[in-house]
N, CA and C atoms of all chains as a GROMACS GRO file, in nm:
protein
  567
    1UNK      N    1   0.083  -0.121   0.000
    1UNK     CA    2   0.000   0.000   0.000
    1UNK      C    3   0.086   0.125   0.000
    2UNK      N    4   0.196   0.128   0.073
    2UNK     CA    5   0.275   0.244   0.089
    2UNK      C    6   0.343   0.274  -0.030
    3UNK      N    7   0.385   0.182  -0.066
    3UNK     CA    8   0.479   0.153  -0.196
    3UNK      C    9   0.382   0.209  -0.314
    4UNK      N   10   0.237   0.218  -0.327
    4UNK     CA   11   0.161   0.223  -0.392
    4UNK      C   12   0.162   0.390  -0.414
    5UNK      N   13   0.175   0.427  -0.320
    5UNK     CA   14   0.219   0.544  -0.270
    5UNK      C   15   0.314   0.630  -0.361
    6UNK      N   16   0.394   0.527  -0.272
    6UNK     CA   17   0.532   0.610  -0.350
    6UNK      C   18   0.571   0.643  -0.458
    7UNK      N   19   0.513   0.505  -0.603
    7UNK     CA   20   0.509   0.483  -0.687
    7UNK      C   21   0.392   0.608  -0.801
    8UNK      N   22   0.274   0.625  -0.731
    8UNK     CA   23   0.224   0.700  -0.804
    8UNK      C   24   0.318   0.835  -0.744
    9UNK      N   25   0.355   0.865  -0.621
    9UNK     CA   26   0.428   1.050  -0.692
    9UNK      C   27   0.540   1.069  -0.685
   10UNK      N   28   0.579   0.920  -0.741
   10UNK     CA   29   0.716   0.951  -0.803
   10UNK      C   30   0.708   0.940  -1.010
   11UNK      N   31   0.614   0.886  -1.038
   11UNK     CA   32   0.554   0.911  -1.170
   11UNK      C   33   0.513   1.016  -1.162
   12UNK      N   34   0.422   1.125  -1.107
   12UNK     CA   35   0.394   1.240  -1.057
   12UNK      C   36   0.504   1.320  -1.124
   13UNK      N   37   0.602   1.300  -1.004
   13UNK     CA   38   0.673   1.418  -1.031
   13UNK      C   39   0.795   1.385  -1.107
   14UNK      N   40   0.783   1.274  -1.204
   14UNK     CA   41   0.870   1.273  -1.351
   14UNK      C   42   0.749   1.353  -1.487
   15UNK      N   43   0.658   1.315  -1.426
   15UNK     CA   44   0.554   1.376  -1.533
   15UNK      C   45   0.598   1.532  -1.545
   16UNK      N   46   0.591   1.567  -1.386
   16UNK     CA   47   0.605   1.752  -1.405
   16UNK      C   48   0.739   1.787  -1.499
   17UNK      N   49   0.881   1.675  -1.396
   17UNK     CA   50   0.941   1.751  -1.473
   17UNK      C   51   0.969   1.711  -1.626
   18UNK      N   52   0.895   1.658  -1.696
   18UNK     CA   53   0.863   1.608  -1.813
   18UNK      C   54   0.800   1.782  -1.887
   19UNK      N   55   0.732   1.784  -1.831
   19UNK     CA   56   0.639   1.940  -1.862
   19UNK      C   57   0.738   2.019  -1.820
   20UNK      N   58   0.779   2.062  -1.734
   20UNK     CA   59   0.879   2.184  -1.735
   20UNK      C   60   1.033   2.166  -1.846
   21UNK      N   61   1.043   2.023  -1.901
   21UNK     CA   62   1.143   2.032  -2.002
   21UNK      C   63   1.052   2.104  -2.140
   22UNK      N   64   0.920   2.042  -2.164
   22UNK     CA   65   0.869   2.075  -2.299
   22UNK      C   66   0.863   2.199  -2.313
   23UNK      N   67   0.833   2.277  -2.183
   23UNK     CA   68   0.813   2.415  -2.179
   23UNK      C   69   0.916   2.478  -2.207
   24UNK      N   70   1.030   2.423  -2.172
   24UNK     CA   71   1.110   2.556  -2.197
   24UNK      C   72   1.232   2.553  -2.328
   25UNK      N   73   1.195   2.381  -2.387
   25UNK     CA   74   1.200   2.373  -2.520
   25UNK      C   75   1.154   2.468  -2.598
   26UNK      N   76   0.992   2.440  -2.575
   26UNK     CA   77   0.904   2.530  -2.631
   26UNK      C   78   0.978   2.678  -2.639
   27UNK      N   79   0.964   2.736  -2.516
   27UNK     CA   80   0.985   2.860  -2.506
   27UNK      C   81   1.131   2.954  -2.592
   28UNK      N   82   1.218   2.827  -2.536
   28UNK     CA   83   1.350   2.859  -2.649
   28UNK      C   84   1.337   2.871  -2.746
   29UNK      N   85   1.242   2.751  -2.879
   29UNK     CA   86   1.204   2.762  -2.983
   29UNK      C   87   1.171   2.951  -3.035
   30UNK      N   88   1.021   2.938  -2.891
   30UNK     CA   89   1.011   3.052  -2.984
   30UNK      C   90   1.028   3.177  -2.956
   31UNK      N   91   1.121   3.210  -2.854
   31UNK     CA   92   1.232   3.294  -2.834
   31UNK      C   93   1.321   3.348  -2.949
   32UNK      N   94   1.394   3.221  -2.952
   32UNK     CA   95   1.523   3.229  -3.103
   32UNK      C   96   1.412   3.232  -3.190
   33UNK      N   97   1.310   3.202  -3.279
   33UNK     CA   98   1.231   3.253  -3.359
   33UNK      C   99   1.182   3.359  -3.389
   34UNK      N  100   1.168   3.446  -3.251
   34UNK     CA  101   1.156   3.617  -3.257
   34UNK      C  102   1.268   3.681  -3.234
   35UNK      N  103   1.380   3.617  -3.240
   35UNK     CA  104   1.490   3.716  -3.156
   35UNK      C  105   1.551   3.785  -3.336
   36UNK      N  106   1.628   3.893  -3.290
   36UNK     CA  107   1.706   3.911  -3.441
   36UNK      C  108   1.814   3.965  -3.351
   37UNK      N  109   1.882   3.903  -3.465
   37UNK     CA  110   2.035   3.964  -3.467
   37UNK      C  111   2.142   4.035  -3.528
   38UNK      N  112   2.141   4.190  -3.552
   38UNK     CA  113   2.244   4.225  -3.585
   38UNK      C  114   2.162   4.252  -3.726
   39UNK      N  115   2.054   4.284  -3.693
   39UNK     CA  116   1.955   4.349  -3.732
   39UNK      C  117   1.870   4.311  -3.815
   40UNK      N  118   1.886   4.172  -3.853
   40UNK     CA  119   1.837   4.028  -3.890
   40UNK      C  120   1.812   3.950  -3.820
   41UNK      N  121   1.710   3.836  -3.870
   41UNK     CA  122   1.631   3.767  -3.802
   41UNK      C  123   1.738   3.618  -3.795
   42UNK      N  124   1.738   3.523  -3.690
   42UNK     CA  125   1.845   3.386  -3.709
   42UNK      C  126   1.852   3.299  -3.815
   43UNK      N  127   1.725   3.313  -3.888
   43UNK     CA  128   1.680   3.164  -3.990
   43UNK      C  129   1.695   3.274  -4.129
   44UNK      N  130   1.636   2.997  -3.834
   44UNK     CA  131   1.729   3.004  -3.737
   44UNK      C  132   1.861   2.940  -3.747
   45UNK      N  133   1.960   2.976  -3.679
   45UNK     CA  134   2.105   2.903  -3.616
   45UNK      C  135   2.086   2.802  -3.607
   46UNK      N  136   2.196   2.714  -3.682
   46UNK     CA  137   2.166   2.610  -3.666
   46UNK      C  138   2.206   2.503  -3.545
   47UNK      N  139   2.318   2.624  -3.500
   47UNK     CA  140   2.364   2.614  -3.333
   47UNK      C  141   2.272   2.608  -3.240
   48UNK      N  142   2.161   2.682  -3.260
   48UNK     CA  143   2.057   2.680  -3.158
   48UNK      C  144   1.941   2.585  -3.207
   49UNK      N  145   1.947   2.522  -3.355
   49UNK     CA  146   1.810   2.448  -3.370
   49UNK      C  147   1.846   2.297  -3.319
   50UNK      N  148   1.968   2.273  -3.401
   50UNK     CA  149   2.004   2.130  -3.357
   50UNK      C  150   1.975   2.048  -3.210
   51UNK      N  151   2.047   2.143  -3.084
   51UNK     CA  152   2.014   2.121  -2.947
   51UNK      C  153   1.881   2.063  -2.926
   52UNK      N  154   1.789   2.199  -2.956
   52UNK     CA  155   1.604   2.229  -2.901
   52UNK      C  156   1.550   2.074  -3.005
   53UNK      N  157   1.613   2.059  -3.105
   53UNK     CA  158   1.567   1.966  -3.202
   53UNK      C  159   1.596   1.786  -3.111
   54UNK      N  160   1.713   1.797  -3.075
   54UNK     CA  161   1.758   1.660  -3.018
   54UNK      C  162   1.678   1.654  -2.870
   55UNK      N  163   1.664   1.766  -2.832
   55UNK     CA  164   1.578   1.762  -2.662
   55UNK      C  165   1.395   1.764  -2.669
   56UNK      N  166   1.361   1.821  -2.774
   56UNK     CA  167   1.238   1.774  -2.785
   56UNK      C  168   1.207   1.630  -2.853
   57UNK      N  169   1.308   1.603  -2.931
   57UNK     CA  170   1.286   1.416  -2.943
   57UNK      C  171   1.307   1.350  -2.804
   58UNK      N  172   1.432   1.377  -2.706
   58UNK     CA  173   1.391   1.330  -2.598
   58UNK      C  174   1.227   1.309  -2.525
   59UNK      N  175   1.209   1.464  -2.553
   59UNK     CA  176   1.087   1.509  -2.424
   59UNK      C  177   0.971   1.432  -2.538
   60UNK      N  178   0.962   1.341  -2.626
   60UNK     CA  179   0.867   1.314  -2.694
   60UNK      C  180   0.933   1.133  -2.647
   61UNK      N  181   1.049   1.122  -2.621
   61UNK     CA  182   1.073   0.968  -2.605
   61UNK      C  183   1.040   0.929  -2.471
   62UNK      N  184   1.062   1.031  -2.394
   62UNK     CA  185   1.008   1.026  -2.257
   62UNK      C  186   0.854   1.024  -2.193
   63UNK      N  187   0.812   1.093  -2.290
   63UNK     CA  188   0.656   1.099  -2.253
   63UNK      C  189   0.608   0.958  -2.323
   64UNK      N  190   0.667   0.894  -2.442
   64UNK     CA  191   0.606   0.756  -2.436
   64UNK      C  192   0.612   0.693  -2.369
   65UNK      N  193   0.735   0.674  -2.338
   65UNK     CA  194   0.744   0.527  -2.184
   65UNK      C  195   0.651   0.608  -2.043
   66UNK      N  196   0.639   0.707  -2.048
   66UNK     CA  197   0.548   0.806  -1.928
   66UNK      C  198   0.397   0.719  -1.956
   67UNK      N  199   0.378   0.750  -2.100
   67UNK     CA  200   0.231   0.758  -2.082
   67UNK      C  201   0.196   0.568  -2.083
   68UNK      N  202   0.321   0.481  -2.135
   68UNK     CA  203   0.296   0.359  -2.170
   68UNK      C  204   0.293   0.277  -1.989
   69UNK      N  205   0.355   0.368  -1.928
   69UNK     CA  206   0.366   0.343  -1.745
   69UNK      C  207   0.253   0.327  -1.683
   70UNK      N  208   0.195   0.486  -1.735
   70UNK     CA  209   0.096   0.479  -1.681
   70UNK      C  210  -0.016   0.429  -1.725
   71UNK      N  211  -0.043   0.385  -1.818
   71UNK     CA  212  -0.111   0.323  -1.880
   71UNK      C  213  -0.120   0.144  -1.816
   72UNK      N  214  -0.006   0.100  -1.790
   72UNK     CA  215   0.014  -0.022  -1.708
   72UNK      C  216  -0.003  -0.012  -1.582
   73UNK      N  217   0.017   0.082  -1.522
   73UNK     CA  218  -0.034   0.154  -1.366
   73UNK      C  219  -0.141   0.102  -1.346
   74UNK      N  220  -0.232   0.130  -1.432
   74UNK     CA  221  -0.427   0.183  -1.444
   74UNK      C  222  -0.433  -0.009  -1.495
   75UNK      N  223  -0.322  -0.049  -1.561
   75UNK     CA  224  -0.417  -0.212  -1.589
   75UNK      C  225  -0.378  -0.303  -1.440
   76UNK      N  226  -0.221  -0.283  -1.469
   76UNK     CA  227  -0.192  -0.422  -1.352
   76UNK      C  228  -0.172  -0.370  -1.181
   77UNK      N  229  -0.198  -0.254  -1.145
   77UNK     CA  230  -0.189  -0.191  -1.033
   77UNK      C  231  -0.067  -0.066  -1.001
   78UNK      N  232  -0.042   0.007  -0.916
   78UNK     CA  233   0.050   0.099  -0.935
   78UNK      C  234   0.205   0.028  -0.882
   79UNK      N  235   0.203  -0.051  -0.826
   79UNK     CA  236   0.362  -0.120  -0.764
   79UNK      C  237   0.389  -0.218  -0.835
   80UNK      N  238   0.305  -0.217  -0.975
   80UNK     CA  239   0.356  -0.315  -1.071
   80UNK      C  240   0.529  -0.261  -1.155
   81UNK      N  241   0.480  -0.160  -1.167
   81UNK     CA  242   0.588  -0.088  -1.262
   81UNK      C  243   0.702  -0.022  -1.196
   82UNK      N  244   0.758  -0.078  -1.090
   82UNK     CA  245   0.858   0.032  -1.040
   82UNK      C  246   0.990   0.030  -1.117
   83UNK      N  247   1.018  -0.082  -1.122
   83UNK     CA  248   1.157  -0.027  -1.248
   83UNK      C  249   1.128   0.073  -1.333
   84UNK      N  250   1.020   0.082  -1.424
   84UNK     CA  251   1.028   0.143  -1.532
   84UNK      C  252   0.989   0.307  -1.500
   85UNK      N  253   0.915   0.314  -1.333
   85UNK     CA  254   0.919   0.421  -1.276
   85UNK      C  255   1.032   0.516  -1.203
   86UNK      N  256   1.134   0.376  -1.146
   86UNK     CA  257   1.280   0.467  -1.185
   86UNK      C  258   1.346   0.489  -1.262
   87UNK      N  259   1.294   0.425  -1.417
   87UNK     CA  260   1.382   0.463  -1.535
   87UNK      C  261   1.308   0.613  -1.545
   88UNK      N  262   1.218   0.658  -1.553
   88UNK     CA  263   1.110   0.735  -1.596
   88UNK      C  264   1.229   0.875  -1.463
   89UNK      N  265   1.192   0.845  -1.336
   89UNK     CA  266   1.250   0.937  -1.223
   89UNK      C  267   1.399   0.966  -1.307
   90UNK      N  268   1.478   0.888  -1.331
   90UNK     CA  269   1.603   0.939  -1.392
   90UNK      C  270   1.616   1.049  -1.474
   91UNK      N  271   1.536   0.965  -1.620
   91UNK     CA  272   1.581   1.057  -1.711
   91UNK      C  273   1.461   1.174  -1.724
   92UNK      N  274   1.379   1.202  -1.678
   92UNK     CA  275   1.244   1.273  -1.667
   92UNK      C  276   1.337   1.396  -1.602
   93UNK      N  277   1.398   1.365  -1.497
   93UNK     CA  278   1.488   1.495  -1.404
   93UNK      C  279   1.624   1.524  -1.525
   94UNK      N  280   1.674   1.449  -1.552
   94UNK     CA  281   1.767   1.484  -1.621
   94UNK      C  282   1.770   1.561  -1.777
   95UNK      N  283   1.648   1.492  -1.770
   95UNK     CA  284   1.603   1.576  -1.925
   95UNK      C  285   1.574   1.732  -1.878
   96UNK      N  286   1.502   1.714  -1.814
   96UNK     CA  287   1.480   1.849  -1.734
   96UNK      C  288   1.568   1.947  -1.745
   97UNK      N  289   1.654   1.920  -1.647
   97UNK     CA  290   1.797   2.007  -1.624
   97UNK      C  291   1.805   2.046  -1.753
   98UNK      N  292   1.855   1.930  -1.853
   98UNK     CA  293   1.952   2.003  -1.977
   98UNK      C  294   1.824   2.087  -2.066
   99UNK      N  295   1.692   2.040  -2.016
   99UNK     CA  296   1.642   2.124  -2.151
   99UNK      C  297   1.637   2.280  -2.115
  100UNK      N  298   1.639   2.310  -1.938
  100UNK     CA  299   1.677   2.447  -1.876
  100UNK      C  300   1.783   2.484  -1.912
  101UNK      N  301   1.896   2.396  -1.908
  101UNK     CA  302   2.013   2.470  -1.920
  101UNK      C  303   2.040   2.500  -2.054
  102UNK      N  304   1.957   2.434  -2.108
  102UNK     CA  305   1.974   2.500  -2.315
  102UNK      C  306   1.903   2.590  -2.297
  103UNK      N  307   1.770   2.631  -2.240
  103UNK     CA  308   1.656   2.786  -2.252
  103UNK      C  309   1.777   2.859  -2.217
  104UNK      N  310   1.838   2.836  -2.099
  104UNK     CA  311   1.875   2.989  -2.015
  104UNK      C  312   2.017   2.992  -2.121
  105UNK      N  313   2.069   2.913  -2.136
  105UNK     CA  314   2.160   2.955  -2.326
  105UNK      C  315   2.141   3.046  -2.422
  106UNK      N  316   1.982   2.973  -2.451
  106UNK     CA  317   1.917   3.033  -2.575
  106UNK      C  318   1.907   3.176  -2.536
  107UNK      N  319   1.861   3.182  -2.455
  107UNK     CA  320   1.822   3.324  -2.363
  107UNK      C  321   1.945   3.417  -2.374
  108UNK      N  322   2.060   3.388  -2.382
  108UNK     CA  323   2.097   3.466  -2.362
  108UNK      C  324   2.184   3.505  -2.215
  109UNK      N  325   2.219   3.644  -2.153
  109UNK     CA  326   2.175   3.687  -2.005
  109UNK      C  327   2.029   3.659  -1.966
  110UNK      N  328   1.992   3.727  -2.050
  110UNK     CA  329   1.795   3.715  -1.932
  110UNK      C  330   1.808   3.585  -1.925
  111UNK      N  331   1.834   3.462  -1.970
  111UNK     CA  332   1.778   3.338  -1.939
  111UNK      C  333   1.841   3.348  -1.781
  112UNK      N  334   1.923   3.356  -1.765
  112UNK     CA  335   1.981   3.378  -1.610
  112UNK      C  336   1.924   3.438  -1.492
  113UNK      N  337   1.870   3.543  -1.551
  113UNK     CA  338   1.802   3.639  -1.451
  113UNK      C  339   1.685   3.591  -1.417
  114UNK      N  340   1.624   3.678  -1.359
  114UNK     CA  341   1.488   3.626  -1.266
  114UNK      C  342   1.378   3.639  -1.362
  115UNK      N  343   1.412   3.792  -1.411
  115UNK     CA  344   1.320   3.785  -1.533
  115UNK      C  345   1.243   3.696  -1.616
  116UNK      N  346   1.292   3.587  -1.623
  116UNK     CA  347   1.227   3.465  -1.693
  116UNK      C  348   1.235   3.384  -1.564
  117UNK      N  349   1.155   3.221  -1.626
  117UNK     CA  350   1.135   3.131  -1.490
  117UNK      C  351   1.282   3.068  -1.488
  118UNK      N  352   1.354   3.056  -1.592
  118UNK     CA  353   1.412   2.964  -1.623
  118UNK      C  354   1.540   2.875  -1.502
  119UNK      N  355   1.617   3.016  -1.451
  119UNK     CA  356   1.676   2.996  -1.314
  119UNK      C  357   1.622   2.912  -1.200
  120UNK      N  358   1.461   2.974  -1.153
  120UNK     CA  359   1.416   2.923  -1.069
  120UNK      C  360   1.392   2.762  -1.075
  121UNK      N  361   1.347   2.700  -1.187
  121UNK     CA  362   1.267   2.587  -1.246
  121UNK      C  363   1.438   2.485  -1.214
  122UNK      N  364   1.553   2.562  -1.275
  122UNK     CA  365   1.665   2.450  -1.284
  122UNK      C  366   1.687   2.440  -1.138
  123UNK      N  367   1.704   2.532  -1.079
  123UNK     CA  368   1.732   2.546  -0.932
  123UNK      C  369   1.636   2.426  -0.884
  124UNK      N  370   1.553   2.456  -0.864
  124UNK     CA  371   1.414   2.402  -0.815
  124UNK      C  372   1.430   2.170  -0.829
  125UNK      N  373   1.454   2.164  -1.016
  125UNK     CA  374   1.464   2.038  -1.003
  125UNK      C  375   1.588   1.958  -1.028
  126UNK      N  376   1.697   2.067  -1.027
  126UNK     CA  377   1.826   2.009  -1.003
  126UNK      C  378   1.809   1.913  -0.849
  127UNK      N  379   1.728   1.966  -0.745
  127UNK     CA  380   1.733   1.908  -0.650
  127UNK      C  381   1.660   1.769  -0.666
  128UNK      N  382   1.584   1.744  -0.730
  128UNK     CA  383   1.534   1.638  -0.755
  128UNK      C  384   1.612   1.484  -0.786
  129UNK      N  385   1.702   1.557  -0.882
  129UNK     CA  386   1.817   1.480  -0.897
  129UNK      C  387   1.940   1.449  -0.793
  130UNK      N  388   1.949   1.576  -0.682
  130UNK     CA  389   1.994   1.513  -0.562
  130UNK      C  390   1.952   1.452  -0.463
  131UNK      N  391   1.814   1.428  -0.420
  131UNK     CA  392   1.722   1.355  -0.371
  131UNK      C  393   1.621   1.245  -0.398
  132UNK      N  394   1.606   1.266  -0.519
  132UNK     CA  395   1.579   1.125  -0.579
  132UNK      C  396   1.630   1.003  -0.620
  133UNK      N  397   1.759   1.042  -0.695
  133UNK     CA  398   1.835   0.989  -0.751
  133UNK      C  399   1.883   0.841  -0.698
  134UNK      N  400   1.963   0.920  -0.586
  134UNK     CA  401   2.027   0.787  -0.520
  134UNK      C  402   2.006   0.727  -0.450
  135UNK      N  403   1.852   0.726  -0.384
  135UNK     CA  404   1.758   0.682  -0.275
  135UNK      C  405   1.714   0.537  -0.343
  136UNK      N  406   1.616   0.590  -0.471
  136UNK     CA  407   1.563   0.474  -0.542
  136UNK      C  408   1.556   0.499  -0.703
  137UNK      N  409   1.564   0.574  -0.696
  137UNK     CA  410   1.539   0.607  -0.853
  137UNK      C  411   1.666   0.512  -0.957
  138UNK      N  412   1.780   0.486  -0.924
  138UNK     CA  413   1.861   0.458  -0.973
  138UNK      C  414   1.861   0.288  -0.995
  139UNK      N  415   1.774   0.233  -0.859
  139UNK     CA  416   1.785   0.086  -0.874
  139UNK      C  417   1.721   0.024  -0.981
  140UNK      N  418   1.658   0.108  -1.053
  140UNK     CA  419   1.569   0.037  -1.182
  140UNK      C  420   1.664   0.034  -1.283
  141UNK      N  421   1.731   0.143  -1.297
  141UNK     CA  422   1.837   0.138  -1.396
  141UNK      C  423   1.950   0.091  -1.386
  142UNK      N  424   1.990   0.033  -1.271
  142UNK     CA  425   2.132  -0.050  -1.208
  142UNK      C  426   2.150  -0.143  -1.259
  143UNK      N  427   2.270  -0.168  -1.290
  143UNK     CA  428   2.324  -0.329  -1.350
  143UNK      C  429   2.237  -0.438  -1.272
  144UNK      N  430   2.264  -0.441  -1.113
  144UNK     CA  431   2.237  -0.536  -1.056
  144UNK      C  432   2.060  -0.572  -1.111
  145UNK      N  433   1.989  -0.438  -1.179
  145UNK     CA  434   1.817  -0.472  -1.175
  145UNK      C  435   1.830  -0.533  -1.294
  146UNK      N  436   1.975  -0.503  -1.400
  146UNK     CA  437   1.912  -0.523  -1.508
  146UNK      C  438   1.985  -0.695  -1.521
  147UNK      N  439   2.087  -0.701  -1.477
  147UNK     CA  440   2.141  -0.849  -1.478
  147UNK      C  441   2.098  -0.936  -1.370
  148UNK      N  442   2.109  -0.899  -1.240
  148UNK     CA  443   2.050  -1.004  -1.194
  148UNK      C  444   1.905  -1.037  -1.172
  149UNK      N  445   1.804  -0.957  -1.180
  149UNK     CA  446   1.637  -0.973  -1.209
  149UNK      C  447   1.616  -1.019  -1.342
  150UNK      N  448   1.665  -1.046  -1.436
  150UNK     CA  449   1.656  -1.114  -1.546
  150UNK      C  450   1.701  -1.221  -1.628
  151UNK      N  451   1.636  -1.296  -1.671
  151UNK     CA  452   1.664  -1.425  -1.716
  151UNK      C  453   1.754  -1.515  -1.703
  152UNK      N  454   1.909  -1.468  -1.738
  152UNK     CA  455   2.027  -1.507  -1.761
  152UNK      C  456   2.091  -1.495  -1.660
  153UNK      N  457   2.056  -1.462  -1.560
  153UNK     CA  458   2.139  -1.445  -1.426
  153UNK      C  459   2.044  -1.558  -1.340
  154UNK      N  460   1.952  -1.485  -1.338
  154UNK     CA  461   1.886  -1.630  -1.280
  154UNK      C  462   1.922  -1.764  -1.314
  155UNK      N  463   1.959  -1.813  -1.427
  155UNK     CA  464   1.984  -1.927  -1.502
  155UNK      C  465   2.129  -1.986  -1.463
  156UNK      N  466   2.234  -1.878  -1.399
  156UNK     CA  467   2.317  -1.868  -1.340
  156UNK      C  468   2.416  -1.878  -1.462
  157UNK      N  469   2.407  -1.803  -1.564
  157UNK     CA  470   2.489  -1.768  -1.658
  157UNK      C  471   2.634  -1.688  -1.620
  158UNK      N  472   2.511  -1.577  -1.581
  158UNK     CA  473   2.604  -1.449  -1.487
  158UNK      C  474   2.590  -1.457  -1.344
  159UNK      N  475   2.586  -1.560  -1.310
  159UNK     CA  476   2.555  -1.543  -1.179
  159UNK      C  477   2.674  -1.475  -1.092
  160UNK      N  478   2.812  -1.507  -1.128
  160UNK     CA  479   2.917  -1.459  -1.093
  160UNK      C  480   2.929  -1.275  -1.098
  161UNK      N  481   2.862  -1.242  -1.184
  161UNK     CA  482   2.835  -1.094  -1.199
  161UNK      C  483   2.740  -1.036  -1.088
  162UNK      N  484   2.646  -1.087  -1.157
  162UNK     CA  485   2.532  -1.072  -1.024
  162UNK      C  486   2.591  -1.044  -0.937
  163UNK      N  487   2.679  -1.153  -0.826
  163UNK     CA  488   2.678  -1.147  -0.699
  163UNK      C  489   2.768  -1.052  -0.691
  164UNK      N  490   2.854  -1.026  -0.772
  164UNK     CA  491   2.971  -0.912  -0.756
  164UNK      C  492   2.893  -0.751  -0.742
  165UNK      N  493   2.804  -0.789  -0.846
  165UNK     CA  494   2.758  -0.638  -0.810
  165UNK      C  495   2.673  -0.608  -0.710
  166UNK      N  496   2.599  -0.746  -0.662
  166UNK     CA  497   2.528  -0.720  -0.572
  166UNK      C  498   2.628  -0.691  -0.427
  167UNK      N  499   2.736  -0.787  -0.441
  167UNK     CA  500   2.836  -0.707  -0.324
  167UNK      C  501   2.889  -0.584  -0.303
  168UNK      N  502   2.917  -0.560  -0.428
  168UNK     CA  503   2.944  -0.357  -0.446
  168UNK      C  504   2.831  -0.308  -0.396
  169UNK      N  505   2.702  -0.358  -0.396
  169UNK     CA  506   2.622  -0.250  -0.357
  169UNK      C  507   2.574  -0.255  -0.213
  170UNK      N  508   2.613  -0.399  -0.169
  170UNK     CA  509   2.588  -0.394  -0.021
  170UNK      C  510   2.690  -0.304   0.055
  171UNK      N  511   2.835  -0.320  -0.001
  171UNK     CA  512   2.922  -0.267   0.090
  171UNK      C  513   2.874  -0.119   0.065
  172UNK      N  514   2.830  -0.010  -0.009
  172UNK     CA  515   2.800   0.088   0.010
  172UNK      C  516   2.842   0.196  -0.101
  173UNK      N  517   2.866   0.123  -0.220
  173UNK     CA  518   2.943   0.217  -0.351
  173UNK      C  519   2.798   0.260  -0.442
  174UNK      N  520   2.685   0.204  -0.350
  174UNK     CA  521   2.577   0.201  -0.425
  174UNK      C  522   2.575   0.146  -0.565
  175UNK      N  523   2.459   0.232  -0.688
  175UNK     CA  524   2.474   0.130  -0.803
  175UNK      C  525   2.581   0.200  -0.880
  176UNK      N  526   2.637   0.078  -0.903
  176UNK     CA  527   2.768   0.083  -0.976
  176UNK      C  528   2.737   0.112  -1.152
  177UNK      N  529   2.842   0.204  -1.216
  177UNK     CA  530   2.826   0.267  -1.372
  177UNK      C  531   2.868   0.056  -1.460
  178UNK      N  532   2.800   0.098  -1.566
  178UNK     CA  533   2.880  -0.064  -1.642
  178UNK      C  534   3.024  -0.071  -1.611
  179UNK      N  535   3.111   0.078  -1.616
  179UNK     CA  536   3.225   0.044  -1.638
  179UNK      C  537   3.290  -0.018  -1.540
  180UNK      N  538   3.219   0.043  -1.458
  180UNK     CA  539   3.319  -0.036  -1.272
  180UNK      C  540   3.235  -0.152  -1.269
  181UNK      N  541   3.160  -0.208  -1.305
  181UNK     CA  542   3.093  -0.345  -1.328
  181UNK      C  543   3.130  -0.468  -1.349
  182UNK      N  544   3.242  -0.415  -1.526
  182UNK     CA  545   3.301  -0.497  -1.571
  182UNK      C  546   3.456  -0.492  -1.479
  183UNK      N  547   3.522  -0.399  -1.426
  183UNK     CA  548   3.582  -0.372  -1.360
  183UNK      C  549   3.634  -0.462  -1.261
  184UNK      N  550   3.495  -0.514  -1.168
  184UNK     CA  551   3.524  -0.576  -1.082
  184UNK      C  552   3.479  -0.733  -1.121
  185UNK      N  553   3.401  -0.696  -1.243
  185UNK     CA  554   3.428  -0.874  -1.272
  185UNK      C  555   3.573  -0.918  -1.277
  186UNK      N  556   3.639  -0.886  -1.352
  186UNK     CA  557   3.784  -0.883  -1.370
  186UNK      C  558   3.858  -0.884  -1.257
  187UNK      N  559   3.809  -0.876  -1.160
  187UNK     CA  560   3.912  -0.888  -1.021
  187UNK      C  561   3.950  -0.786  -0.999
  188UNK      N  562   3.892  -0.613  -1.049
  188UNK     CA  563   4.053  -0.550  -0.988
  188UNK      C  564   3.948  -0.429  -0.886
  189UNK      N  565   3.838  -0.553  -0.836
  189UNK     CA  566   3.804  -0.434  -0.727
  189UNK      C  567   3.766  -0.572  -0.607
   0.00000   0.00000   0.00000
């Protein structure tokens, strides 16, 4: 039972930090997608 | 974009897409055969779930620039935050799913007493207290030189 426990929030909290990696994938993406440089855009 | 900066975000979102399968295929076995069915694959999941983590922060606050550093964005707080995860999770339990000893001696060929000689070696490294041992010190001490 305890173990049952443990097991769901430790999946829990691989899930989150599962989501806080996509996010800030994400966010980098579209960061460097708006950023310019040097008075041009990166791509 | 750079192709300095696409390549990275490109190889870490295939992670964060390889990770969420074995996530969702876990839990998915959770919900059939009970939740203390799956704990290996829940410390494979605790490992690289934190570790992916870290590096995909430590590529934002890159990408970023300075501001990725600063407070200004989350990005500081979030690595801060589950870097610790990886110092508290890690070596408690999270690691025994992915340990030689789970993967050689809980499976087939060790049982069969193929490797049994391995097995017990590593299972002795880990009693005396070196915890789970990398492959390389594995083979290491098969070889006698630990």
């Amino acid at each position: 039972m305890a173990l049952r426990f443990i097991n769901e929030n430790r999946i829990r909290q691989a899930a989150a930090s599962l989501g806080v990696a996509q996010m800030s994938v994400n966010a980098s993406v579209q960061y460097a997608q708006k950023r310019i440089m040097r008075g041009k855009r990166w791509r | 974009m750079n192709q300095a900066i696409q390549f990275p975000l490109a190889e870490l979102h295939t992670q964060c897409e390889m990770v969420r399968a074995l996530l969702y295929k876990t839990a998915d076995l959770m919900d059939k055969r009970g939740a203390s069915s799956q704990a290996e694959q829940i410390a494979m999941l605790n490992l690289w779930a934190n570790r992916l983590c870290c590096d995909a922060l430590d590529r934002a606050i890159q990408v970023h620039g300075g501001m990725g550093y600063s407070r200004e964005y989350p990005f500081e707080h979030l690595y801060r935050h589950h870097r610790r995860y990886r110092i508290t999770e890690a070596p408690k339990r999270s690691r025994r799913g992915a340990s030689p000893a789970s993967c050689f001696g809980t499976m087939g060929a060790a049982r069969e007493g193929t490797h049994e000689r391995t097995a017990r070696r590593v299972k002795i490294i880990e009693i005396v207290g070196l915890g789970p041992v990398p492959f390389g010190s594995m083979l290491l001490a098969d070889m006698g030189a630990t």
